[in-house]
C-alpha positions, 0 to 999 in steps of 0.5 A: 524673827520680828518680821514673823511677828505680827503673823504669829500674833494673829495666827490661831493656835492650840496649846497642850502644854501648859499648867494651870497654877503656872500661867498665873500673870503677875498681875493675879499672882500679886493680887492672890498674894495681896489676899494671903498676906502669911506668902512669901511671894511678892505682892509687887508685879515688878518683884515677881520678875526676880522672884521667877528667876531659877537656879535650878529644876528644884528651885523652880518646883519650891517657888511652883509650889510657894504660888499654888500655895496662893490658891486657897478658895474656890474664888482663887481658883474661879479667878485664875482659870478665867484670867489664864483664858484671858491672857490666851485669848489675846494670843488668838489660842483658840483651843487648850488642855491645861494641865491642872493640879487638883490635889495641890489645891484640895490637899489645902482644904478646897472642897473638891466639888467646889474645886470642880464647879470653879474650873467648870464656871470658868471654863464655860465663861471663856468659851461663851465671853472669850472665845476659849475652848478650854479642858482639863488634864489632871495632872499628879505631882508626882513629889507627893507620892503615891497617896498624891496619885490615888486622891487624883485618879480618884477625883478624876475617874469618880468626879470627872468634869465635862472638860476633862479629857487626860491624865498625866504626871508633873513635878520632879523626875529625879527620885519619881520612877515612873512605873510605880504610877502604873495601877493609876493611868491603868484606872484613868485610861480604862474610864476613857482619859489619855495618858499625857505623863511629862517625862524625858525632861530632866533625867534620860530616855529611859524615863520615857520608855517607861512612860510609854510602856507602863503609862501607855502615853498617847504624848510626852511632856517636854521629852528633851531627851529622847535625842539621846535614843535613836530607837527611841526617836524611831519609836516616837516617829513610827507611831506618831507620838507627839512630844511636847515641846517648851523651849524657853522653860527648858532653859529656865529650868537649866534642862537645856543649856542654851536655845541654839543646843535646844534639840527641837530640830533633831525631833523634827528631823527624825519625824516626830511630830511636835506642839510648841507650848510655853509651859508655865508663861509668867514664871518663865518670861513668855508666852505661847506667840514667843515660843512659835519665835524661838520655834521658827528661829529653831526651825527656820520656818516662814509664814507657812511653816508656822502654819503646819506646826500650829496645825501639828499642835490640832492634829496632836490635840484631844480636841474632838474631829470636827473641832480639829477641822474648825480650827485647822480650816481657821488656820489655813483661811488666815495664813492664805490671807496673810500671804497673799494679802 
């Protein structure tokens, strides 16, 4: 697939899987770490590629956590959003909904309202500087229990900030019911967030079905086994439930075994409509232009191809319509060019 390279590389794209904290490059994850000498991450670029390297889900989450733990003042926080919109700029991403955790970041000791006005400077600055949209999905950690998803909801429905448009759930499913979050999303949803809950990733379709009837989820992260559920591949397809997909994190994180077992294509070929995302980047080894690879490859796509998956992403998006139009209208522009160039 390198011959689809360079297309990728310039084709505009919009990203709705992917966690604050999680794209984190080397380079910032080294510098916050040089700032909080007591971590045990390395300040070493270079030591940070076998520090990303995972044995499992939950070791993963304990070295997830050991970076958040990184984030201590609003300057941290300002500094990563507006590097993470750099990284992406570069991607030609043009529009994002990152997943951000507040309550891993407040529970430290960031005063929320400052916590707030660094997402915000920052999410203005990429706009105006770089050409960014970005927005907020605030996201409970589900491992921290239920006080975890009050603080949340309340951060999100009494302090909503301009960019936030959803409300989701994170961290490990395994011993974390989905139903028990349900007076929570009820509460976000009802002050006008969608609910995008992660479910499906590392336990069975059973813990998406609850997404969808407790949560109410308008999209699910990750959703890798929802192939095991005909009704429930029917289900998503019937009502254009967007799954979100990451197919290089579901390999580091041992949910899937290998890339050619990855169940991409059985989505796709049920008629669920699909976003490709890349997760948490750094910690993962990719990027958002490597995973639109594996996806071609997966699904052997061509230039066009591509194109109609980058534009499923917009049509999956909460971006608002005329936006959606900009960009899917930027899509076909470039890819037109492209092939009769």
């Amino acid at each position: 697939m390198t011959a689809l390279r360079p297309f990728i590389a310039g084709l505009p794209k919009a990203e709705l899987h992917v966690h604050h904290v999680g794209s984190a490059s080397p380079r910032i994850v080294a510098e916050l770490a040089a700032r909080h000498p007591d971590s045990k991450v390395p300040t070493d670029p270079e030591a940070l590629v076998d520090y990303f390297v995972f044995t499992d889900f939950a070791h993963f989450i304990d070295v997830y956590l050991s970076v958040v733990d990184l984030i201590r003042t609003p300057e941290d926080v300002r500094l990563l959003t507006f590097e993470v919109a750099r990284d992406m700029a570069r991607q030609n991403i043009r529009y994002a909904e990152l997943t951000v955790t507040p309550f891993s970041s407040t529970r430290r000791g960031i005063d929320e309202k400052a916590f707030m006005d660094a997402i915000e400077d920052a999410r203005r600055a990429a706009e105006a500087e770089l050409g960014v949209v970005l927005r907020w999905i605030f996201d409970i950690p589900g491992e921290a229990g239920l006080q975890a998803a009050e603080e949340t909801c309340r951060l999100a429905v009494d302090l909503r900030p301009d960019g936030l448009v959803g409300f989701g759930l994170g961290g490990p499913e395994i011993g974390v019911p989905r139903p028990q979050f349900k007076p929570y999303f009820d509460r976000a949803i009802a002050a006008g967030l969608h609910s995008v809950p992660h479910a499906g990733e590392t336990t069975g379709p059973q813990t998406i079905w609850d997404a969808l009837n407790e949560l109410r989820a308008e999209r699910i992260g990750h959703g890798t086994s929802a192939v095991q559920d005909e009704r429930l591949l029917a289900h998503l397809a019937e009502h254009r439930i967007p799954l979100e997909v990451c197919p290089t994190s579901n390999i580091a994180t041992r949910a899937v075994a290998t890339l050619d077992e990855h169940p991409l294509r059985t989505m796709v070929e049920a008629g669920v409509p699909v976003s490709i995302n890349s997760d948490d980047p750094p910690m993962f080894g990719t990027d958002l232009n490597t995973e639109y690879e594996v996806a071609a490859r997966l699904l052997e796509l061509d230039e066009r191809g591509l194109a109609d998956l980058a534009k499923q992403a917009v049509e999956a998006s909460f971006l608002d319509p005329a936006g959606k139009t900009r960009l899917r209208t930027e899509i076909d522009a470039y890819t037109a060019a492209w092939i009769t160039r």
